[in-house]
C-alpha positions as CSV (number, residue, x, y, z in Angstrom):
1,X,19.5,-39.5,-80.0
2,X,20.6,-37.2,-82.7
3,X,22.7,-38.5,-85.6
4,X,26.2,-37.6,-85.5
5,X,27.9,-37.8,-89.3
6,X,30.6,-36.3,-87.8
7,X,32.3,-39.2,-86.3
8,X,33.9,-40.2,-90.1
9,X,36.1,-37.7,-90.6
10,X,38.4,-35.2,-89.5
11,X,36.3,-32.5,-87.9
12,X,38.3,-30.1,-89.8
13,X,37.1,-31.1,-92.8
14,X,33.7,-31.9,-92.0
15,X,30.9,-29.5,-94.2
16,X,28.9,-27.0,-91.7
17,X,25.6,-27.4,-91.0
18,X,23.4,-24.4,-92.5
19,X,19.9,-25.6,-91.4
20,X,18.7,-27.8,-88.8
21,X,15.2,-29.4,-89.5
22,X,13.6,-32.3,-87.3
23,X,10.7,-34.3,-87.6
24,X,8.8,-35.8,-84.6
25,X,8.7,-39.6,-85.0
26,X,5.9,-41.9,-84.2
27,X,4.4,-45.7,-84.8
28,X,1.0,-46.0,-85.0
29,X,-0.1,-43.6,-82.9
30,X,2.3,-43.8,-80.4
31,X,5.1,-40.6,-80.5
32,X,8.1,-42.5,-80.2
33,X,10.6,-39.6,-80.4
34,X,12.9,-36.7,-83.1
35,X,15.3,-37.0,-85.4
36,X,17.1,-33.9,-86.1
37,X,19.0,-33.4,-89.4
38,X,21.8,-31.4,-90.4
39,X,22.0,-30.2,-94.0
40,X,24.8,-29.0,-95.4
41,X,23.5,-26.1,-97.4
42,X,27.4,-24.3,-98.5
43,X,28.1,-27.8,-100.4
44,X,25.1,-28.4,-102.3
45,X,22.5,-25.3,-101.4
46,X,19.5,-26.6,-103.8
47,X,19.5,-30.2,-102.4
48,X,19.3,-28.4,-99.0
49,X,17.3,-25.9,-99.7
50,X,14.6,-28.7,-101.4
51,X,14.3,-30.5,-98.0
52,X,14.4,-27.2,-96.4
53,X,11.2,-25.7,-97.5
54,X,9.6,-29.3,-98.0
55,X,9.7,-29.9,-93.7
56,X,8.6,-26.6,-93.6
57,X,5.2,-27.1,-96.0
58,X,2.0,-28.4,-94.6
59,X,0.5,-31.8,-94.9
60,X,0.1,-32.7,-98.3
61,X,2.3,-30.3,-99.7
62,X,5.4,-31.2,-97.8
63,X,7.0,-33.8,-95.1
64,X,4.5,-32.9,-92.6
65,X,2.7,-36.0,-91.9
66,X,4.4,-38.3,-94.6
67,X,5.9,-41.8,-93.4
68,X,9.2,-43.6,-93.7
69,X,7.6,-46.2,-96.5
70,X,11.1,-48.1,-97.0
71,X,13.6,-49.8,-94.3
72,X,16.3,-51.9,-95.1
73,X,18.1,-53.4,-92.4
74,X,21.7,-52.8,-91.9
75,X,21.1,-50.3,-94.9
76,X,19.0,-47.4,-94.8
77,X,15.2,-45.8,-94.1
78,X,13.6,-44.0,-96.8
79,X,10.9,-41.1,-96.9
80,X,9.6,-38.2,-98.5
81,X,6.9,-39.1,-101.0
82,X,4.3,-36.9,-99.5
83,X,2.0,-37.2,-102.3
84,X,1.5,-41.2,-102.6
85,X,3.0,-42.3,-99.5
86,X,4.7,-45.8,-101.0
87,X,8.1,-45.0,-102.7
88,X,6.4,-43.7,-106.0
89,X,5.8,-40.1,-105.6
90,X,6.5,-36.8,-104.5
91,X,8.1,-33.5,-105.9
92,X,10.5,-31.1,-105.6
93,X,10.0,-27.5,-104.7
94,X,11.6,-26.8,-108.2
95,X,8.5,-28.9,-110.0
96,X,8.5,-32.3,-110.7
97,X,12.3,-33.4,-111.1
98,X,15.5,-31.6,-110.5
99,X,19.2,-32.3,-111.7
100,X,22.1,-34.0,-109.3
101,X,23.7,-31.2,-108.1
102,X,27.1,-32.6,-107.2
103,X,28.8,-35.5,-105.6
104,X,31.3,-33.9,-103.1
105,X,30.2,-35.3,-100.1
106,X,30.0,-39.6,-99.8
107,X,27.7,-41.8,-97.8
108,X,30.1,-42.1,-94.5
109,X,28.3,-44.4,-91.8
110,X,24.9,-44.0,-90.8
111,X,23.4,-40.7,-90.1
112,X,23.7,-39.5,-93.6
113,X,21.2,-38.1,-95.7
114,X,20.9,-38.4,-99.8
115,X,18.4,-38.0,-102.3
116,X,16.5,-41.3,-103.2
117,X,16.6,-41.2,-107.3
118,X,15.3,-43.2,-110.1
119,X,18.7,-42.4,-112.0
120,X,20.6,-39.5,-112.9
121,X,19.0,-35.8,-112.7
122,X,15.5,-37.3,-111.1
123,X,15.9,-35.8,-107.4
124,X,12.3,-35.1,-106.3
125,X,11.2,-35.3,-102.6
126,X,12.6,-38.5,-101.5
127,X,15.6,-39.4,-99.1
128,X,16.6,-42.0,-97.7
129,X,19.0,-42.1,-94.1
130,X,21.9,-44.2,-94.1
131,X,22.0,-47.2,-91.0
132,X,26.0,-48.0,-92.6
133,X,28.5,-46.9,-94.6
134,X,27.0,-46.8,-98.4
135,X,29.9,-45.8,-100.6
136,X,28.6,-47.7,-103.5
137,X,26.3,-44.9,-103.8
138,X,28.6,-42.4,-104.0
139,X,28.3,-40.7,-107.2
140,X,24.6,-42.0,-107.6
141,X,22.7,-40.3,-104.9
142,X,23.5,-36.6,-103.6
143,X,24.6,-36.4,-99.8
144,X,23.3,-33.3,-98.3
């Protein structure tokens, strides 16, 4: 089932989707289904276009065959370090590191995705998926 981000707010005011990318889920070996994703490149276009052009790359230079290394229940599930595989690696597209872009959106409900960060202006590869409503974060990690 597709995540729907939507279901916070007034539809009105709800960010357009720009690009849709998905990833085909498995555990083990067994495919266990896909999980599309909305990113909202008018708000904050170089977050977007990061993750973009990273599901796009090939194994070892991208998403492709990477693993969701972190879950916290009743929290979120984190991804996106293609290069070690366990929370302490990765890149961007735009080298190593690349600044917060901006805050305007906030971690809803579940379904959202944000940029997993060491601290300010340290956005590489990973993300994380919110399973709640994270606004504690707001202002930390950029929603995209």
């Amino acid at each position: 089932m597709p995540f729907s981000p939507f279901l916070c707010c007034d539809n009105s005011k709800s960010p357009r989707v720009t690009h849709t990318v998905w990833f085909e889920m498995s555990v083990g070996d067994e495919k266990v289904g896909r999980v599309e994703i909305g990113l909202f490149g008018d708000v904050v276009p170089k977050t977007a276009r990061n993750f973009y052009e990273l599901a796009r790359k090939s194994s070892g230079e991208g998403y492709k065959g990477s693993k969701i290394h972190r879950a916290i229940k009743e929290f979120m599930l984190q991804g996106g370090d293609y290069t070690k595989g366990d929370g302490t690696g990765g890149r961007s597209i735009y080298g190593e590191k690349f600044a917060d872009e901006n805050f305007s959106l906030s971690h809803y409900g579940a379904g959202w995705l944000s940029m997993a960060n060491a601290g300010k202006n340290t956005n590489g590869s990973q993300f994380f998926i919110t399973t709640t409503k994270t606004t504690w974060l707001d202002g930390n990690h950029v929603v995209f």
